[in-house]
N, C-alpha and C positions, 0 to 999 in steps of 0.2 A: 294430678293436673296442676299444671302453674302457673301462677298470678298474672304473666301474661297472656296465656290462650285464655283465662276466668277473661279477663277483663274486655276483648272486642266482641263477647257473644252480649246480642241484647236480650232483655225479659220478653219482647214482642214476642206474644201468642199469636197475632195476627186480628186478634178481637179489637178496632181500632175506633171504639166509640166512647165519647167523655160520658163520665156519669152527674149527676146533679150535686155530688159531692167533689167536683172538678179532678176526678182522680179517671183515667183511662181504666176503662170495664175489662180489658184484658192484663194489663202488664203493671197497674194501678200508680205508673207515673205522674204527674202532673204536665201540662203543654210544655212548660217548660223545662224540665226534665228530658222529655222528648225532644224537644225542639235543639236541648244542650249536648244532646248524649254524643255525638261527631265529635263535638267539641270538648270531652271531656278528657280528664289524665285517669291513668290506670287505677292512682290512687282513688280516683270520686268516682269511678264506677264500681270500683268493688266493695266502699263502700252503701254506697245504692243499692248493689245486689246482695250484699251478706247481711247488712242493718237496718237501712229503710226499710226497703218493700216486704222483706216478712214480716216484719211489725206492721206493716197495713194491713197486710193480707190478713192476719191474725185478729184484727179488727172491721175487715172491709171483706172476707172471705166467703166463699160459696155460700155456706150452711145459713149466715144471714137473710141471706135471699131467699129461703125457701120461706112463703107464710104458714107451712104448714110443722116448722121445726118445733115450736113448743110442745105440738100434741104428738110428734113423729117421738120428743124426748120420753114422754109421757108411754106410749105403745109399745115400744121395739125391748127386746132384752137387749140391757147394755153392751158396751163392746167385751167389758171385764167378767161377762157373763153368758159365754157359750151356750146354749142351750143342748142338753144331752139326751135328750127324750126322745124315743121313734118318733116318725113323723106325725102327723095328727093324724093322716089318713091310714097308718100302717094298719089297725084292725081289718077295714076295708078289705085289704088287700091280702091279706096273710094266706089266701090258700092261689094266689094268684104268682105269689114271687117264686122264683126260682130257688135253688138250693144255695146252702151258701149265706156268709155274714154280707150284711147287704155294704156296698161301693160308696163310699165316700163323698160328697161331693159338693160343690160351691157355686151359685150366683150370683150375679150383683144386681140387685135394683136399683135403677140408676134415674136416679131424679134431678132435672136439667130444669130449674128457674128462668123464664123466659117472661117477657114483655105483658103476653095475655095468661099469666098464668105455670105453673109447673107442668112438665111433661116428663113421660115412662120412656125410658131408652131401652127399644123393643128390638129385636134381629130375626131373621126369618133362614132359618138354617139352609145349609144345600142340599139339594137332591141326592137321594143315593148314599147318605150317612148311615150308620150302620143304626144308630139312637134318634127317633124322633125326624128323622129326613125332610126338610122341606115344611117343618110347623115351627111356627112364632114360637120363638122362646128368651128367655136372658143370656148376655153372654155368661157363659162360667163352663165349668166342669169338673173332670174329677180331680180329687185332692192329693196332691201328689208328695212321695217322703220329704223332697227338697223344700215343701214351701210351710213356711214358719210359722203357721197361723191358717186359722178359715179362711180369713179376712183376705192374707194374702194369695190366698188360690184364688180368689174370687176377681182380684185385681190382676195376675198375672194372663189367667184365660183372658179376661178382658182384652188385654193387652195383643195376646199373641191372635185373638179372633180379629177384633174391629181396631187394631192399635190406639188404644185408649190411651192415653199418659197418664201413669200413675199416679203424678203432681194435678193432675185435675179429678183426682177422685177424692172425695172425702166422706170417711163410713159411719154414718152414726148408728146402728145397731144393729138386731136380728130380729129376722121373723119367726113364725116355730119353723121346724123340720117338716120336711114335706118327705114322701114316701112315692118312686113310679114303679111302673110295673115293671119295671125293665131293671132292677134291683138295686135300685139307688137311693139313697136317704142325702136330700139334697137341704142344706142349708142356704137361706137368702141370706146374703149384706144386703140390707139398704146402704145406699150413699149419696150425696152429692156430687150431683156431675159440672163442673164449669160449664155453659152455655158456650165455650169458644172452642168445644173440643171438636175434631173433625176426625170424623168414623171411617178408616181405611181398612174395609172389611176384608179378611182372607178369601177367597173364594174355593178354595180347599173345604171352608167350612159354613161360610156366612154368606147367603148370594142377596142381600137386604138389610140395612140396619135401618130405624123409624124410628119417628116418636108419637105420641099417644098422650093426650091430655088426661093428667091423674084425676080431674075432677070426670070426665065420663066417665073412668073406670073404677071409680068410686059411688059413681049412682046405680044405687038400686036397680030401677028399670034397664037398663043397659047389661044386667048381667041374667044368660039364662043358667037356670040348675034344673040339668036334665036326669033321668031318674029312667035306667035300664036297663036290660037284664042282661047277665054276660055272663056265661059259664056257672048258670043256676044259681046268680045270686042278684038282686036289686045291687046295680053303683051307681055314683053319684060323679053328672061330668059335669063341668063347669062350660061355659062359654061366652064370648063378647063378638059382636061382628063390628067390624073395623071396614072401613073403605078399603077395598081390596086383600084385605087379611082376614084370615079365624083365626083368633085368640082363643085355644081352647087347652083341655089336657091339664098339666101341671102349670105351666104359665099362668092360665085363668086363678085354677086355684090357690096360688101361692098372691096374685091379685086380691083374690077373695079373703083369703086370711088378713092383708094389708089392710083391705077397707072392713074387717072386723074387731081386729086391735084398734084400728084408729076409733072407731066407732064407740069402744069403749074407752077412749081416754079424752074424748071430750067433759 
């Protein structure tokens, strides 16, 4: 790419609201900056976009926004610390899976800082999917050779389900492994999601994406644990009822593991 095409693209995200630190909540220019940027030369735009604004961003970026970062640092296994253990539920399950090393697999929990609070960036699959058809779930899936990392499957599904841009994710850790019946050992990323991100779901796969305030899904009373019998053995299903949605299945429970890491690093 060359210094000329760099230089007429602007930082506008489209999030076009000043914050109290007089810096724009999307593109963290100042009015004036904005106001200058028509008028600038190639040279003072790029450096704006290669030296200012990562330096703010890096000081003024997502993950500050969240109030609940300290104790989310405190819960999660690190990023430099994968977690390699069956899933928590895999005993549960063991006469229930299929033959076979169990599948791969990544999602991201995506935590979106907003005015009244943090919200769960939640998608409602489409009908007629071969896995989980038509139930609330995260974006993600399986882990494929090409991608370099959990982390990065995590972000790519995103990407290719609800066109998430990878520049507004930011991961701060893991949950444990989760275990479904469907023979999958699914790792969560948490992350930070920019609040300017705007969800262009596939419809191939995603016919809904929502959000969901983390403090109900974190109260106690809002979650049921149902206790059932399935193929002569007591399980255990999770579930949340949402205005127009079931939050159930692995979703709920991979919820549930969140609000008991967090629980414990208070």
């Amino acid at each position: 790419m060359n210094s000329e095409f760099r230089a007429v693209l602007s930082p506008c995200i489209g999030v076009c609201t000043m914050g109290g630190n007089g810096l724009c909540e999307g593109c963290l220019r100042t009015t004036s900056e904005i106001a200058r940027w028509s008028h600038m030369n190639d040279d003072e735009r790029l450096r704006l976009m290669d030296s200012v604004l990562p330096g703010r961003e890096q000081d003024q970026g997502v993950v500050p926004r969240l109030p609940e970062h300290p104790a989310l640092a405190r819960a999660l296994h690190p990023l430099g610390a994968l977690p390699v253990a069956p899933g928590w539920n895999h005993d549960e399950l063991m006469d229930l899976l299929p033959p076979g090393p169990q599948v791969e697999a990544a999602v991201l929990v995506g935590l979106v800082p907003r005015v009244h609070g943090t919200h769960v960036l939640l998608t409602r699959r489409t009908e007629g999917l071969r896995h989980h058809g038509g139930q609330v779930s995260f974006p993600g899936g399986r882990i494929e050779r090409t991608d370099a990392s959990v982390v990065t499957a995590a972000i790519r599904e995103s990407h290719e389900e609800i066109s998430l841009l990878p520049s507004q994710v930011a991961p701060l850790g893991f949950l444990d492994p989760f275990t479904t019946i469907s023979g999958f050992r699914v790792v969560p990323v948490v992350a930070a999601i920019h609040p300017g991100y705007e969800a262009k779901p596939d419809p191939n796969e995603v016919a809904e994406v929502f959000e969901v305030p983390l403090d109900y899904l974190m109260e106690h009373a809002n979650l049921r644990r149902l206790d059932m019998e399935f193929q002569g053995r007591m399980r255990v299903v999770f579930e949340y009822d949402w205005p127009g949605q079931r939050i159930w299945g692995a979703t709920a429970a991979i919820l549930y593991n969140m609000r008991e890491r967090l629980a414990g690093a208070l």
